[in-house]
N, C-alpha and C positions, 0 to 999 in steps of 0.2 A: 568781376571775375569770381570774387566768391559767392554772390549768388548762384551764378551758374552751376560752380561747384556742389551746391547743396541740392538743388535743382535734381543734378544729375545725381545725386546720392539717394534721393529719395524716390527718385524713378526706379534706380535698381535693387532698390530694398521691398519695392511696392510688390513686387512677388511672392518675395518672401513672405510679408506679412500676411500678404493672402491666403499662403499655401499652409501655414498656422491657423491661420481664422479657420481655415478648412476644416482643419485637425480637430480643433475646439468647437464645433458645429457639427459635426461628423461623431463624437465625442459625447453629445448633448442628443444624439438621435435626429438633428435637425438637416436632411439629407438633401433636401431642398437645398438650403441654403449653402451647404456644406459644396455643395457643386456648383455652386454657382463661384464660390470663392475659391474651389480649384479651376476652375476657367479662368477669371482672373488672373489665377497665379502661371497661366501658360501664355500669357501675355510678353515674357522675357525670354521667350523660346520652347521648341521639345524637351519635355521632360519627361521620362520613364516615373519618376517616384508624384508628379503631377496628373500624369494620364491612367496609372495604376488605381490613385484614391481618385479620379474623378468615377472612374469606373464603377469602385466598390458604391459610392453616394448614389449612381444612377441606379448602378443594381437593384439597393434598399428602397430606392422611390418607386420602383417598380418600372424605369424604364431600359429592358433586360437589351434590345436591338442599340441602343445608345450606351449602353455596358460593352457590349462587345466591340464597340468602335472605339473604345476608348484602349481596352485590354489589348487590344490588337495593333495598334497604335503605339502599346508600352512594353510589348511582346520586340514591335521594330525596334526598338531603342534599346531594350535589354532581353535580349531573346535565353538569357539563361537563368532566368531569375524565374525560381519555382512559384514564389508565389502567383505571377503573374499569367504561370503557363495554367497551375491550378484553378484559378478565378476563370480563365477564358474558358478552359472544359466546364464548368460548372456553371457558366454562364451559357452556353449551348446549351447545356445539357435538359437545361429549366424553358427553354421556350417552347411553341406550342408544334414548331412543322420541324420533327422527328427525322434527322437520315435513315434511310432503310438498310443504306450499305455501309459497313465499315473499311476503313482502307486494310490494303496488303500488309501484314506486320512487314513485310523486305523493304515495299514502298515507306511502309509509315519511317522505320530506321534509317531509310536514306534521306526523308525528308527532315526528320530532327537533328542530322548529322548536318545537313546543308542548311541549318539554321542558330548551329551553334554560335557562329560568330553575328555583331550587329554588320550594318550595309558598311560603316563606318569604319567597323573595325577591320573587317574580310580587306576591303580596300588597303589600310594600311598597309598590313600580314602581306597580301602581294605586290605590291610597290618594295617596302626594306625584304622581304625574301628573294626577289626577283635582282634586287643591287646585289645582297650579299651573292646569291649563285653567281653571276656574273665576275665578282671580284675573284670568288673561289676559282670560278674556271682559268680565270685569268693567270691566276700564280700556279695554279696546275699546266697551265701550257708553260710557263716558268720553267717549276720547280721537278715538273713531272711528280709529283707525290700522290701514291693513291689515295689518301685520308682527302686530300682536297677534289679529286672528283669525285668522290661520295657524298663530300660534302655539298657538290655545287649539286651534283641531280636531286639530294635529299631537298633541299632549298629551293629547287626548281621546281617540287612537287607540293611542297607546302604554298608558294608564289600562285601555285597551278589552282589549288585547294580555293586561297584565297580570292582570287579569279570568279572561280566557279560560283562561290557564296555571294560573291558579290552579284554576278550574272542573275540569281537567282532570285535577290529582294528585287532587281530593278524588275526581271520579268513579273513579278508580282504586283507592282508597282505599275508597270503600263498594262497589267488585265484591267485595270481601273475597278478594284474591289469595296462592294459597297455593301450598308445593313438595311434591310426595312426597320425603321423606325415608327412606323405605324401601329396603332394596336393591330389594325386589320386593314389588309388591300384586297379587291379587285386586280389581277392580271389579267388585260386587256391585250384584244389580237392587235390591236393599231392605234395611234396615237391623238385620239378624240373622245372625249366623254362618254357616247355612242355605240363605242366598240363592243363587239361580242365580248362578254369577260369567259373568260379559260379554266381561270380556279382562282382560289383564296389563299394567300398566306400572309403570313403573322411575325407580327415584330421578332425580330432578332434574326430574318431568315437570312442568309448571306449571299447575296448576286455580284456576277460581272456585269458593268454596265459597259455596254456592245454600242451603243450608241444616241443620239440627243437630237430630239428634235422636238422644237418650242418645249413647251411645261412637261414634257414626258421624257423619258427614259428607256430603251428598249436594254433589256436585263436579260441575261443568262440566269436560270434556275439551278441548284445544285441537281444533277443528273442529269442535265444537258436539253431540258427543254425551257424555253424563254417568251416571253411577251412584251408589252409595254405598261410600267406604270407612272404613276405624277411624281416628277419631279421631289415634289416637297416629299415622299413619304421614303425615301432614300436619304442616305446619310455617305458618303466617302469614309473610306479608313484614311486616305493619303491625301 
């Protein structure tokens, strides 16, 4: 039994130690390595403060499309933590295929709004605010007191809020969002080595991936035109 015990003690520390070695490799310039020992260290599940420094080590190594899958990754987990939102604009900002368009400031403010909470958290926030309005409405059909139906719509709206947030990682979640990884792709019209290629883009660029078929990928382009590329040269954020 106390084998076992120790066994398991050193399984769940093996993380930690890793996510340290990280630190101290990372610390030494050694970026390489330093990512390889924050992988390691996500071996014991999602971590935000694991996917943030895998991120920064990929960055420094120079592989910026594998930065941004990490950042984005750590963004899901801790969607309010500036440093993380900082690193991912500045990781965009550094790759080679430029947006031309920027978003609507009304858009962009609805979208940082609808990402204040994690998927995790929003879920919660509407589950306990959805009980409490319910209890409120309850003792208001009771008691008739106005404080308690302001309280149950107020509660109803925040439940609604949390709802919403939530709604909005999963849609995100089944766009199936992916990075090139590549230094450099070919976008090809169809799924064989052969195919006419379309255009060129370059690591970090960020696609939806529309569909799979054998070694290729059929991808959405940011602006809404798409192709097919290999398999390998995509990466998943989820």
């Amino acid at each position: 039994m106390l084998p076992q015990l120790i066994l398991t003690a050193v399984v769940a520390l093996a993380p930690a130690g890793a996510y340290n070695q990280g630190n101290r490799l990372y610390a030494r310039q050694d970026y390489a390595g330093a990512a390889a020992a924050y992988q390691r260290a996500q071996a014991a599940g999602p971590s935000a403060a694991a996917c943030y420094n895998l991120g920064n080590a990929l960055f420094k190594a120079g592989r910026v499309g594998q930065a941004i899958v990490q950042y984005r990754r750590a963004r899901y987990l801790a969607p309010r933590d500036g440093d993380v939102r900082a690193n991912l604009a500045f990781a965009r900002s550094y790759r080679a295929d430029k947006l031309l368009t920027a978003p609507e400031p009304l858009a962009q403010l609805l979208d940082d709004t609808l990402h204040l909470l994690s998927a995790r958290e929003a879920t919660l926030l509407a589950a306990v605010a959805f009980l409490l309005a319910a209890i409120a409405l309850a003792l208001w059909i009771v008691r008739r007191w106005p404080v308690l139906l302001a309280a149950a719509v107020a509660l109803a709206v925040v439940s609604l809020f949390g709802l919403v947030t939530q709604r909005v990682w999963a849609g995100e979640q089944d766009a199936h969002p992916g990075v090139v990884v590549a230094r450099e792709v070919d976008v090809l019209a169809g799924p064989e080595p052969g195919a006419r290629q379309i255009l060129l883009v370059h690591d970090g660029t960020e696609v939806l991936v529309r569909e799979s078929r054998g070694e290729y990928r059929l991808v959405q382009l940011p602006g809404g035109g798409g192709g097919w590329l290999p398999a390998g040269t995509i990466e998943s954020v989820y």
